[in-house]
FIKE-754548 format. One record per residue: residue number from 1; residue in one letter; x, y, z of N, C-alpha, C, O, CB in turn. Coordinates in nm, 4 decimals, padded with zeros to 6 digits. Glycine has a CB too. Layout:
<recs>
k; r; n.u; n.v; n.w; ca.u; ca.v; ca.w; c.u; c.v; c.w; o.u; o.v; o.w; cb.u; cb.v; cb.w
NUM; A; X; Y; Z; X; Y; Z; X; Y; Z; X; Y; Z; X; Y; Z
...
</recs>
This chain:
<recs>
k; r; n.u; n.v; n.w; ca.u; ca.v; ca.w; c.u; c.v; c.w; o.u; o.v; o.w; cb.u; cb.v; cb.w
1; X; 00.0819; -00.1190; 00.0000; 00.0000; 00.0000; 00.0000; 00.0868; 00.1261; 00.0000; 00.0396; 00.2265; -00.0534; -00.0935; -00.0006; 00.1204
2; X; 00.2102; 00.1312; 00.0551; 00.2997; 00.2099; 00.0207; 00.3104; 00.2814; -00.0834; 00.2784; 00.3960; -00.1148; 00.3782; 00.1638; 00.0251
3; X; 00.3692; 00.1805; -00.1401; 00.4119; 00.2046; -00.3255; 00.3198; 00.2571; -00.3508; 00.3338; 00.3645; -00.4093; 00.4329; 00.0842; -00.4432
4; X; 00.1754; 00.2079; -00.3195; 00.0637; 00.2868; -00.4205; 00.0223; 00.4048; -00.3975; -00.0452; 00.4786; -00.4692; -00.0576; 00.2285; -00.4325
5; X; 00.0793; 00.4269; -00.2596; 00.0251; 00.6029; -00.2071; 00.1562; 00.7025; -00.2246; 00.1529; 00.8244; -00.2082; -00.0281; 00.6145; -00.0020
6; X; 00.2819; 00.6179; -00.2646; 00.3780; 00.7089; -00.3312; 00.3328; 00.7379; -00.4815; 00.3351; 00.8498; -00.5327; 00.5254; 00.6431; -00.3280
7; X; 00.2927; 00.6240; -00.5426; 00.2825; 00.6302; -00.6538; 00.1829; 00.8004; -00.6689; 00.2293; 00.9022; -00.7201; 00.2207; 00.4781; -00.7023
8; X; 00.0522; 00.7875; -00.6126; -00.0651; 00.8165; -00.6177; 00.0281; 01.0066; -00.5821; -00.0071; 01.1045; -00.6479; -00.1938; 00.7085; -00.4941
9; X; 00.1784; 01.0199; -00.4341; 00.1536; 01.1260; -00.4389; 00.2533; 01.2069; -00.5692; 00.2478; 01.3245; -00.6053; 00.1639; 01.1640; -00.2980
10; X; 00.3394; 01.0988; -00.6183; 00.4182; 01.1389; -00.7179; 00.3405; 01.1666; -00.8485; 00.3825; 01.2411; -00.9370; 00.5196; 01.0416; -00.7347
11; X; 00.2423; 01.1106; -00.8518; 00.1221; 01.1947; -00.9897; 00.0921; 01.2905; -00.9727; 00.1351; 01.3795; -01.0461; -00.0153; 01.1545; -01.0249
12; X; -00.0041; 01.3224; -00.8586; -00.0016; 01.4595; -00.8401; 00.0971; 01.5452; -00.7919; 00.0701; 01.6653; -00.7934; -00.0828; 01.4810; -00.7781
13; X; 00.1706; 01.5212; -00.7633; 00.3625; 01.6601; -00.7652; 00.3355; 01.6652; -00.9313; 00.2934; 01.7598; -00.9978; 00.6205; 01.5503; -00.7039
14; X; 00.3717; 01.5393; -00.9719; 00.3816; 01.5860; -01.1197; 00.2507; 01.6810; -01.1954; 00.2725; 01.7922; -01.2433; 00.3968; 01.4440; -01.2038
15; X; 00.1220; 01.6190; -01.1958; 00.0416; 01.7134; -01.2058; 00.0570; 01.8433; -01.2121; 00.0523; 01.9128; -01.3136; -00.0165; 01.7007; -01.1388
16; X; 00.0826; 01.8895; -01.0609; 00.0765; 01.9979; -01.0294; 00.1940; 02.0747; -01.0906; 00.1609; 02.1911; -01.1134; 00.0624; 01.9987; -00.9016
17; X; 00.3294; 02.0453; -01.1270; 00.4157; 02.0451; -01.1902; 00.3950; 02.1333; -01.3197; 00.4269; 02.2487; -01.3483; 00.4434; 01.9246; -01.2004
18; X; 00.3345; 02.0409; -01.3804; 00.2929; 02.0626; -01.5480; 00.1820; 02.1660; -01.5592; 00.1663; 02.2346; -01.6602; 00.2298; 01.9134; -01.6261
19; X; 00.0815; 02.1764; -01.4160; -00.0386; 02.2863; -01.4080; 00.0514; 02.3968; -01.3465; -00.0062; 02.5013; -01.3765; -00.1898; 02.2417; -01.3016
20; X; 00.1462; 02.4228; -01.2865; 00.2218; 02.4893; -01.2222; 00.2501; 02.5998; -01.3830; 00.2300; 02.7212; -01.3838; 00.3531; 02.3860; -01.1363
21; X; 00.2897; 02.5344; -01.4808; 00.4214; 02.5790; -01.5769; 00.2920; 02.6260; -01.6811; 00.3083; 02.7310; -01.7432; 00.5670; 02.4265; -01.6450
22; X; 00.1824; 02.5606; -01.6980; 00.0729; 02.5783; -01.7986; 00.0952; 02.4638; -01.9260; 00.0576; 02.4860; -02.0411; 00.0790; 02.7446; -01.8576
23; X; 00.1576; 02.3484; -01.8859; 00.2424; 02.2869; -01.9864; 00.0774; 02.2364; -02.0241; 00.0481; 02.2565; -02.1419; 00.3958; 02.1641; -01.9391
24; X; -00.0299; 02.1752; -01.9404; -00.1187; 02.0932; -01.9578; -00.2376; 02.1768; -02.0240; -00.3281; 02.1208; -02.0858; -00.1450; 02.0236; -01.8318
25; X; -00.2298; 02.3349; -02.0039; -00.3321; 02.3907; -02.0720; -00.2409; 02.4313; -02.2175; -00.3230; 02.4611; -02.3043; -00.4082; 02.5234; -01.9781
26; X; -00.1858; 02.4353; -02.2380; -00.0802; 02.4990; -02.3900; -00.1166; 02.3667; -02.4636; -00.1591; 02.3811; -02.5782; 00.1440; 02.5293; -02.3687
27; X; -00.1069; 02.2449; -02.4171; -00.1246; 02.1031; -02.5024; -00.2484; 02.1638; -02.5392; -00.2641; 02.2380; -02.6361; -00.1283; 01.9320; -02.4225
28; X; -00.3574; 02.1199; -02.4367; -00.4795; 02.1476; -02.4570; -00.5241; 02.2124; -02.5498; -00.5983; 02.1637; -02.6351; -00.5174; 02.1890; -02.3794
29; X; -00.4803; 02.3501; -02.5474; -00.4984; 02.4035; -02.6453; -00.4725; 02.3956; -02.7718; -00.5597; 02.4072; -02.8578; -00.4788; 02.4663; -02.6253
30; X; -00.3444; 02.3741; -02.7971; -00.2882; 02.3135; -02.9082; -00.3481; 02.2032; -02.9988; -00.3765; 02.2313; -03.1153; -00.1845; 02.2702; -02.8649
31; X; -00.3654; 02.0968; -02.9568; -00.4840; 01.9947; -03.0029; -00.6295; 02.0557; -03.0391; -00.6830; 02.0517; -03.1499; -00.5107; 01.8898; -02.8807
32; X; -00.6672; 02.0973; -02.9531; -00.7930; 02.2258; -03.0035; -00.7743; 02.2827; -03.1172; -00.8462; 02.2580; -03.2141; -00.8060; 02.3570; -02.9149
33; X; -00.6760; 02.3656; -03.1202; -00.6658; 02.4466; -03.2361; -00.6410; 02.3677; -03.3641; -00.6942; 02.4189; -03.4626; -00.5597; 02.5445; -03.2164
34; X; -00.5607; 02.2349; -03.3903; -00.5528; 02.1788; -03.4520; -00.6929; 02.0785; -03.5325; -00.7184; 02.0548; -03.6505; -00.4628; 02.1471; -03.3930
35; X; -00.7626; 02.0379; -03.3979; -00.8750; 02.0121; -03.4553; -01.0052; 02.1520; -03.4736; -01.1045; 02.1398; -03.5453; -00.9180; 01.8901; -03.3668
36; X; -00.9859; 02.2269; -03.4245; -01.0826; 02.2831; -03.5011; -00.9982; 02.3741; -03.6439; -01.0690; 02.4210; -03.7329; -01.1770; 02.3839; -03.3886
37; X; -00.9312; 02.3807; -03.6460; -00.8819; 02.4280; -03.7985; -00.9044; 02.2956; -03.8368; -01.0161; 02.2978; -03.7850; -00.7134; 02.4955; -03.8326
38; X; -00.8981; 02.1914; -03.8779; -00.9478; 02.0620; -03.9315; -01.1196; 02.0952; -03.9734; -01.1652; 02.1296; -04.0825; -00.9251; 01.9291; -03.8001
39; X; -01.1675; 02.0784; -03.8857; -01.3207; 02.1577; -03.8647; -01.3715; 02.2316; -03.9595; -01.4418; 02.1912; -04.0522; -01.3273; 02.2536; -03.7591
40; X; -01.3169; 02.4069; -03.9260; -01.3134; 02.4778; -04.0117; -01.2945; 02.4653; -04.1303; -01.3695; 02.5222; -04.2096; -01.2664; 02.5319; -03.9882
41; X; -01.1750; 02.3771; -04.1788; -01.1185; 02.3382; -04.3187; -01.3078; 02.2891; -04.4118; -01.3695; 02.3330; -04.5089; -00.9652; 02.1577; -04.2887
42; X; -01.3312; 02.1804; -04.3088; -01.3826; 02.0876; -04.3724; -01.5155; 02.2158; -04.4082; -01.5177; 02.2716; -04.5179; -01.4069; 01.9271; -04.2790
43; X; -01.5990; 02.2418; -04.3198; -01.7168; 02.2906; -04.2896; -01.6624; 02.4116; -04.4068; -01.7466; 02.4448; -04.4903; -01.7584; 02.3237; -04.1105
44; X; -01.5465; 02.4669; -04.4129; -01.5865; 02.5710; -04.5552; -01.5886; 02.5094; -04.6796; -01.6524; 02.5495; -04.7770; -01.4814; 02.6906; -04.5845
45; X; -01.4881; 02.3705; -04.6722; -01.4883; 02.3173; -04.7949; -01.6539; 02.2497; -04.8271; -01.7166; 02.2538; -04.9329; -01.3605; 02.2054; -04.7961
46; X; -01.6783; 02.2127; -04.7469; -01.8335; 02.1523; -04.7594; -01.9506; 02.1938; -04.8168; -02.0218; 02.1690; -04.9140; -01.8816; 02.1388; -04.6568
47; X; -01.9419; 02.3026; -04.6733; -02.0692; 02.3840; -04.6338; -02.0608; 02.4684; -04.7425; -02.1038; 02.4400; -04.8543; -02.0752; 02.4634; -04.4861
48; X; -01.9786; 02.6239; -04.6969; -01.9935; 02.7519; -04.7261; -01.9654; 02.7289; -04.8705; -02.0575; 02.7349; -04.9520; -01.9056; 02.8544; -04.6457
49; X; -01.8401; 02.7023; -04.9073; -01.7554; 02.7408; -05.0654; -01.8695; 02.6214; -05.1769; -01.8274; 02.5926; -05.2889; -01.5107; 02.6672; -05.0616
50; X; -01.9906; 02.5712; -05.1346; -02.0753; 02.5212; -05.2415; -02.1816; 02.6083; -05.2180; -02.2507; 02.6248; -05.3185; -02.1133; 02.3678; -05.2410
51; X; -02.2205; 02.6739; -05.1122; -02.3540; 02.7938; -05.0852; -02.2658; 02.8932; -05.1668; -02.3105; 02.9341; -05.2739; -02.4049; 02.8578; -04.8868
52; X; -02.1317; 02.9387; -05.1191; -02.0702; 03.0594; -05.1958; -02.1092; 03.0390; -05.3460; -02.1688; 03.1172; -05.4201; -01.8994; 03.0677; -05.1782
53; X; -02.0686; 02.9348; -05.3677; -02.0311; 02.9603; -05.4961; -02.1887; 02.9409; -05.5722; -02.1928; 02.9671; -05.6924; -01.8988; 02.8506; -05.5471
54; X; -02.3260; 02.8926; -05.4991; -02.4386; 02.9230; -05.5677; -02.4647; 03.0804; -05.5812; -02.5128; 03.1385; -05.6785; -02.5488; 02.8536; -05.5006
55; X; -02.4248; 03.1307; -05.4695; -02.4738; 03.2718; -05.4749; -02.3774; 03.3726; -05.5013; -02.4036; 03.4921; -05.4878; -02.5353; 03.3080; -05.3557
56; X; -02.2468; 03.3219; -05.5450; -02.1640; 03.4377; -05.5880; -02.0973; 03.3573; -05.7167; -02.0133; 03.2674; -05.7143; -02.0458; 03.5014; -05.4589
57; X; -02.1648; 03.4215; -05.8338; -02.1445; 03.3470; -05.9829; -01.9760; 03.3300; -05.9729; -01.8870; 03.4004; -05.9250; -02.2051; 03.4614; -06.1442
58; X; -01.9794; 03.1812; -06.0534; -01.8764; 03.1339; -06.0928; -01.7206; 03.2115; -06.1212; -01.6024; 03.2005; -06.0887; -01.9278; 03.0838; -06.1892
59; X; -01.8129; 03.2976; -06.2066; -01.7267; 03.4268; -06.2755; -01.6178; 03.5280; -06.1642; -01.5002; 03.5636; -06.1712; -01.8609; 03.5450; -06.3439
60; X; -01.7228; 03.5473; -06.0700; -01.6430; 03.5945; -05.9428; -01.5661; 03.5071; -05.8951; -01.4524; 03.5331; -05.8558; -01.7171; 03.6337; -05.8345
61; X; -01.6347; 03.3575; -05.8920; -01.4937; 03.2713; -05.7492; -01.3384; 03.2929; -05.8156; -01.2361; 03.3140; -05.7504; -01.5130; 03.0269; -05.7280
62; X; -01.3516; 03.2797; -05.9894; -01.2437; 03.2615; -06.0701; -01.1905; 03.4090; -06.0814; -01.0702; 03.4216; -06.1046; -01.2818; 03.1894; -06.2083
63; X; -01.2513; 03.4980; -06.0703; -01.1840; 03.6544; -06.1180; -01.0627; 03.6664; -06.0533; -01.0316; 03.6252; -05.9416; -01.2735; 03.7957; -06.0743
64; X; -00.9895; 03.7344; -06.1445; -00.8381; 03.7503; -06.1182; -00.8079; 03.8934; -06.1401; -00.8781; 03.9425; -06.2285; -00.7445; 03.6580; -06.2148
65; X; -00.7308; 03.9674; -06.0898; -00.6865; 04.1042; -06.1430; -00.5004; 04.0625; -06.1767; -00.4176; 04.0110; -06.1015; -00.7222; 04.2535; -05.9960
66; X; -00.4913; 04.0972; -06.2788; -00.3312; 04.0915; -06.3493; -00.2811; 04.2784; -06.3415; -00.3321; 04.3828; -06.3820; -00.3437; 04.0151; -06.5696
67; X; -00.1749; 04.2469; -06.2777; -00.1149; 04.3300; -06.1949; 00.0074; 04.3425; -06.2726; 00.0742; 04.2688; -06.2001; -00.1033; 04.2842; -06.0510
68; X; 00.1392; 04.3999; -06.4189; 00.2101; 04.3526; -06.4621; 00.1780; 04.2188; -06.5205; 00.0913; 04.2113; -06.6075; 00.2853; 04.3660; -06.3910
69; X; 00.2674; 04.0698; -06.4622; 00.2220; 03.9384; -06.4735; 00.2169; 03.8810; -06.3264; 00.2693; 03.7716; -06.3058; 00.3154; 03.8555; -06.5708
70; X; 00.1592; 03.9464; -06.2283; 00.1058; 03.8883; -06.1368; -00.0300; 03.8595; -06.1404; -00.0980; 03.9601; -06.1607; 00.1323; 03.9445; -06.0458
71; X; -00.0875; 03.7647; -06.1286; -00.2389; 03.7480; -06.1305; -00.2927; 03.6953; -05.9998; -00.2910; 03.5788; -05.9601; -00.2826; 03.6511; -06.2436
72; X; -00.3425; 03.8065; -05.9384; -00.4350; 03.8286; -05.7831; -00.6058; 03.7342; -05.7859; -00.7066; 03.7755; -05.8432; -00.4804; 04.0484; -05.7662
73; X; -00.5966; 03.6348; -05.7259; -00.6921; 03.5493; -05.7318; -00.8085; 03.6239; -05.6595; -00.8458; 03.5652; -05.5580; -00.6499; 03.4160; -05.6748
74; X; -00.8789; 03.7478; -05.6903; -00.9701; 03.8135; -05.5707; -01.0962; 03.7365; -05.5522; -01.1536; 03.7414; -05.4434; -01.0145; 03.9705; -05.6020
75; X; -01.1460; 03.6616; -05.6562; -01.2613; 03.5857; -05.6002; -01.2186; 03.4955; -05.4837; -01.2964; 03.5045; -05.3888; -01.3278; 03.4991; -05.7110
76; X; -01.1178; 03.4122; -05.4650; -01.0767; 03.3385; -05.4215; -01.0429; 03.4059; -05.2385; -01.0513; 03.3515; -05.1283; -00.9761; 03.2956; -05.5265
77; X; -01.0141; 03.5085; -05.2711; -00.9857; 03.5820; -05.1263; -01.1133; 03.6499; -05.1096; -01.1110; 03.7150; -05.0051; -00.8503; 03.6974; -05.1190
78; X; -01.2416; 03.6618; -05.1819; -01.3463; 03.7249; -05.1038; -01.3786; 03.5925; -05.0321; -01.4151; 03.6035; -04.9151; -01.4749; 03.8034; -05.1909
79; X; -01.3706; 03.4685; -05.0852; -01.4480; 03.3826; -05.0026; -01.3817; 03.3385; -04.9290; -01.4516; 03.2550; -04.8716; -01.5121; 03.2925; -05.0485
80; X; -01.2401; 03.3366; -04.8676; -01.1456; 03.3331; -04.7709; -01.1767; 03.4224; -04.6144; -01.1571; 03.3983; -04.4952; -01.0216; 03.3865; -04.8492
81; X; -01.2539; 03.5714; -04.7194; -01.2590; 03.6726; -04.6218; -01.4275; 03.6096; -04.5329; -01.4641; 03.6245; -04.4163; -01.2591; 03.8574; -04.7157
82; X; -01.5067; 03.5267; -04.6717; -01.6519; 03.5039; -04.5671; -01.6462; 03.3468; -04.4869; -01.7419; 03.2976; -04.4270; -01.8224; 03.5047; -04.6848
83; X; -01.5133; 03.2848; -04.5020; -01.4551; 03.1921; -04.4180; -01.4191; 03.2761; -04.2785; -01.4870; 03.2652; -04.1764; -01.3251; 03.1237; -04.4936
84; X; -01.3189; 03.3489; -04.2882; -01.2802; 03.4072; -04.1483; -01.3714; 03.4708; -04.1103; -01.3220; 03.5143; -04.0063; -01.1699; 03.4888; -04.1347
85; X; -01.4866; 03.5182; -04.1149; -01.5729; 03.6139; -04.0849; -01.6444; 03.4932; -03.9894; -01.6577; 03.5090; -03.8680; -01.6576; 03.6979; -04.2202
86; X; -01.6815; 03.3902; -04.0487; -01.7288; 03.2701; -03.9692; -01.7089; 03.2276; -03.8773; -01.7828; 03.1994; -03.7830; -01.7218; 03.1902; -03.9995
87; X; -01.5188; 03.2091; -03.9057; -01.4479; 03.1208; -03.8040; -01.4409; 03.2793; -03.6995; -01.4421; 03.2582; -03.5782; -01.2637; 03.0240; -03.8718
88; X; -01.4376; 03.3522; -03.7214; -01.4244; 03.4310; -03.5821; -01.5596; 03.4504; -03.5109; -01.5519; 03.4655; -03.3890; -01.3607; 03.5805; -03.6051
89; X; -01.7112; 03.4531; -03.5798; -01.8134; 03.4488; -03.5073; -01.8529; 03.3082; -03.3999; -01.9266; 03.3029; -03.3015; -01.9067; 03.4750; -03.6068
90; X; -01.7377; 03.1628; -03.4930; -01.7398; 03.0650; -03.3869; -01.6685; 03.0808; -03.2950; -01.7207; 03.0412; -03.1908; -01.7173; 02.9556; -03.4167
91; X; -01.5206; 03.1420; -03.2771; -01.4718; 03.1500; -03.1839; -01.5193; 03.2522; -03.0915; -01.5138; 03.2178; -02.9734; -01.3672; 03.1512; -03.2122
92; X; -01.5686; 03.3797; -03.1168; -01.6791; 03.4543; -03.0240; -01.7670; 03.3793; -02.9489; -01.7760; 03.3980; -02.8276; -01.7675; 03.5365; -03.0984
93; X; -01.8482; 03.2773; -03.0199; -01.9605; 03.2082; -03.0105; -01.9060; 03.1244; -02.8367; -01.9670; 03.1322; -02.7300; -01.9883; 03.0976; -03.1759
94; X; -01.7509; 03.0368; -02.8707; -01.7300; 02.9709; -02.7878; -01.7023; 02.9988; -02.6859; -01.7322; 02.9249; -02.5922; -01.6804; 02.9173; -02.8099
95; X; -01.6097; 03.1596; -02.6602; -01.5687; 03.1873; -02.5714; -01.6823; 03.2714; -02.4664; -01.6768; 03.2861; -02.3443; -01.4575; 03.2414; -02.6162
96; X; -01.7820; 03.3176; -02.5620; -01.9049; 03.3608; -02.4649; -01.9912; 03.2247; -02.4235; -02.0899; 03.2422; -02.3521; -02.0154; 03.4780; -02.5514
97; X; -01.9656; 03.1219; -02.4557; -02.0194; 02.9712; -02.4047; -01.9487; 02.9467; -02.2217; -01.9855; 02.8970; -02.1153; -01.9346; 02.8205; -02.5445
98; X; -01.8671; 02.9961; -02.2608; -01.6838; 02.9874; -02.1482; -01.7564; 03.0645; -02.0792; -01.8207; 03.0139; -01.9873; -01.4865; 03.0621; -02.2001
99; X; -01.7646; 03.1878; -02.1009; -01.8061; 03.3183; -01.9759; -01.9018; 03.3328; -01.9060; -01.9147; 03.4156; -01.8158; -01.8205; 03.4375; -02.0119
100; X; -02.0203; 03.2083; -01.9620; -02.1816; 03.2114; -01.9146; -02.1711; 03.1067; -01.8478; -02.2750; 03.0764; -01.7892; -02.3090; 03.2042; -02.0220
101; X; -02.0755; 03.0308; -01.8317; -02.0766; 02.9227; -01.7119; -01.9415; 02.8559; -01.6484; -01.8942; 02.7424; -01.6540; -02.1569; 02.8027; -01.7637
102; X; -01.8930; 03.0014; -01.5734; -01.7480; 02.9601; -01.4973; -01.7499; 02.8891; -01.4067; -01.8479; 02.8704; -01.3347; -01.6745; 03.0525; -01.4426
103; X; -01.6429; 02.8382; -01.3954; -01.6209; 02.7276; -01.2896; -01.6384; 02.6300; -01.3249; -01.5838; 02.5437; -01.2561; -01.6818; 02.7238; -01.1867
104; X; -01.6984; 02.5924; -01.4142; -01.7544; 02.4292; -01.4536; -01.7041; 02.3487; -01.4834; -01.7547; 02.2382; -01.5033; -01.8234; 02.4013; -01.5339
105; X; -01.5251; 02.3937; -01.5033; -01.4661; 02.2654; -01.5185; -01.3494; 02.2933; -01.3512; -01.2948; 02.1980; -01.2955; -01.3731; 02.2453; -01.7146
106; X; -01.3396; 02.3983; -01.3157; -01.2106; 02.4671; -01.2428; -01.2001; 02.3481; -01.0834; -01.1099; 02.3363; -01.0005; -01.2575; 02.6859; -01.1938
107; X; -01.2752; 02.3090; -01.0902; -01.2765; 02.1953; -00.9236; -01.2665; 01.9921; -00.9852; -01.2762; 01.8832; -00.9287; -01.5206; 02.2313; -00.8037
108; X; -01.2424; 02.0415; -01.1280; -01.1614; 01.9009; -01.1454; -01.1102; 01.8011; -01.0528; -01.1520; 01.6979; -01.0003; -01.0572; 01.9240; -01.2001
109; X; -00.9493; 01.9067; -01.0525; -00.7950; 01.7861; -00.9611; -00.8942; 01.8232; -00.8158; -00.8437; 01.7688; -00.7176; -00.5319; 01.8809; -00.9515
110; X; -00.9624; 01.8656; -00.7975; -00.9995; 01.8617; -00.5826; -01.1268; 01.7135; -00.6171; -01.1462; 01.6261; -00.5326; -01.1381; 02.1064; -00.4709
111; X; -01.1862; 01.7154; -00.7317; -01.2718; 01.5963; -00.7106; -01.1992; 01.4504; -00.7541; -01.2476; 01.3429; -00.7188; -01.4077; 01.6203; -00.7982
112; X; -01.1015; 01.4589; -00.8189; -00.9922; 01.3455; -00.8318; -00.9170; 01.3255; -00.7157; -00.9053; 01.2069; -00.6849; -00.8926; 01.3713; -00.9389
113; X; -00.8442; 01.4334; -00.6178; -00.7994; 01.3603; -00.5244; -00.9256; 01.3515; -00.3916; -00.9135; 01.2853; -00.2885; -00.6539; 01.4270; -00.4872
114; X; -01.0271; 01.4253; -00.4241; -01.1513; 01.3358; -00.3160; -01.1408; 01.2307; -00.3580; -01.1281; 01.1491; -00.2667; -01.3155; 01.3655; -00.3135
115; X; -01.1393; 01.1855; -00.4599; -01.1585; 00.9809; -00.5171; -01.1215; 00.9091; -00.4547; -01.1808; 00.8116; -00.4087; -01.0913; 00.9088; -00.6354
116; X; -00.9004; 00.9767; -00.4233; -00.8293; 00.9242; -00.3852; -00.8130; 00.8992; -00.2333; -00.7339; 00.8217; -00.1795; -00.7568; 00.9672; -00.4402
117; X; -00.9337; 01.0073; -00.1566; -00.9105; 01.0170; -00.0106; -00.7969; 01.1277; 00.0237; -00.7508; 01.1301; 00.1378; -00.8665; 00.8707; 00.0452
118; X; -00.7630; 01.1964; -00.0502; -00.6393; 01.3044; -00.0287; -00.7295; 01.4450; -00.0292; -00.8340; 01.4553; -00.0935; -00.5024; 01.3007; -00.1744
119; X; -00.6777; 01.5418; 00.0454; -00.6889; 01.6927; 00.0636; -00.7327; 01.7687; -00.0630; -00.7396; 01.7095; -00.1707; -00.5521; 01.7503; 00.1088
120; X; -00.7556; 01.8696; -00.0536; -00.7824; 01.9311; -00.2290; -00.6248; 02.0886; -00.1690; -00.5894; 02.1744; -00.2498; -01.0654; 02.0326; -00.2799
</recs>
């Protein structure tokens, strides 16, 4: 029983360790961001850029302005611009999800080491 209540307090040092430094919320996040740009990818390729392109003629997605011999893809960046316009009303969307109900995750590690019979 030893071993297992060293074990049990050397997880949480470490825990606290990695919550100490922010190492465990930076992952977190990181994976997040990765899957929702995945997300995003898909949901414009899907969704929006086949609605775009019903309601903003063909002619526009393809329009180009030639600049010298540079050729500026502007259809292509208006619908880039009604992608980000999106992805920032979801990320608004989420973080006012966050602000309307704090705390709800913040008493986690005190109900994991109640499990364990340890202090918070």
């Amino acid at each position: 029983m030893i071993i297992l209540d060293t074990f049990i307090d050397q997880f949480f040092n470490f825990y606290e360790f990695l919550r100490a430094r922010n190492i465990i919320n930076t992952g977190i996040a990181f994976i997040m961001a990765i899957q929702i740009n995945k997300f995003f990818l898909d949901f414009t390729n899907f969704i929006i850029n086949p609605v775009a392109s019903t309601i903003v003629s063909e002619e526009l997605n393809q329009n180009k302005v030639k600049v010298g011999s540079i050729n500026f893809e502007t259809g292509k960046l208006f619908l880039s611009f009604i992608n980000f316009i999106i992805m920032m009303f979801f990320v608004y969307f989420v973080f006012s999800l966050e602000n309307s109900a704090p705390g709800l995750y913040s008493n986690t590690i005190g109900r994991i080491r109640a499990f364990f019979g340890r202090k918070s």
